[in-house]
C-alpha positions in Angstrom: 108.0 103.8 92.2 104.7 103.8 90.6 103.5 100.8 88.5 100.4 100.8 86.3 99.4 97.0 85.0 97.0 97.3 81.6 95.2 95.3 79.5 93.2 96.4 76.3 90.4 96.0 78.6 91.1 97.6 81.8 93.7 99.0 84.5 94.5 96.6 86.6 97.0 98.0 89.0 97.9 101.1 89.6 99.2 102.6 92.6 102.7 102.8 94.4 105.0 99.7 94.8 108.3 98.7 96.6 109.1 96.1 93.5 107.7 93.9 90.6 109.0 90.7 89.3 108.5 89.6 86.0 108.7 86.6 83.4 111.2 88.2 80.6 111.3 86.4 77.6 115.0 85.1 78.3 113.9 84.5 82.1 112.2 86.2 85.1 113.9 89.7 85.9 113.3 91.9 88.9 112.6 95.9 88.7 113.2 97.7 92.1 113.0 101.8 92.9 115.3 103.8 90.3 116.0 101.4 87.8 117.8 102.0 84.8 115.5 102.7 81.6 114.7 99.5 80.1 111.8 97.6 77.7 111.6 94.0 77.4 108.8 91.4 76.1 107.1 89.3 78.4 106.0 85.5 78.0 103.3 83.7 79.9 104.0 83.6 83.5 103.3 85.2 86.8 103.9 88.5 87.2 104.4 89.8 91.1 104.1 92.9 92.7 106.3 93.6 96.2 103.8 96.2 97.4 106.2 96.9 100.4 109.5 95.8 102.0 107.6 93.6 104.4 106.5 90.8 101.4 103.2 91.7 101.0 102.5 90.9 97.8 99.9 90.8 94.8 100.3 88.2 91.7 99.2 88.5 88.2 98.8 85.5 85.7 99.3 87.0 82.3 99.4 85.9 79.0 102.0 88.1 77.6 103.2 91.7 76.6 105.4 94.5 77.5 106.9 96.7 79.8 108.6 100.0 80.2 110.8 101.3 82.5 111.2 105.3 82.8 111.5 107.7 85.2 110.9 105.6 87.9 107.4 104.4 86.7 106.9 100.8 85.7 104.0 100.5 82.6 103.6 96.6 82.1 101.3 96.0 79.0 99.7 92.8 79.2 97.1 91.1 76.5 95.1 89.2 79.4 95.9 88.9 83.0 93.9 87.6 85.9 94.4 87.9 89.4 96.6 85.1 90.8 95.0 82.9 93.6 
């Protein structure tokens, strides 16, 4: 599926991915290839992108927002994120 991370300043992912986990506003939630439609508000959390089915991974601190789930491409909103260490 294809997931595209953005923040009013820049993209900061976009590209094809195996999985993303996310912190929902009623708890973290995962979104895997062909998921149902969906749109949910995010809190402040870690956001963490399975870029494969061997783990390898990529993790986002954000601060908040949004994401959409349609077609099979995952468009996470976010009003500031950094690069997790």
């Amino acid at each position: 599926m294809i997931l595209e991370i953005l923040t009013p300043e820049r993209k900061l992912f976009s590209g094809e991915v195996y999985g993303i986990q996310m912190p929902g506003i009623s708890g973290s939630f995962e979104v895997l290839d062909k998921h149902a439609p969906l749109v949910s508000a995010l809190k402040a959390g870690r956001v963490k992108v399975l870029r494969d089915k061997q783990s390898h991974t990529t993790s986002y601190n954000i601060q908040g927002g949004f994401v959409e789930v349609l077609n099979n491409k995952v468009t996470v909103l976010v009003e500031g994120a950094k690069e997790a260490e």
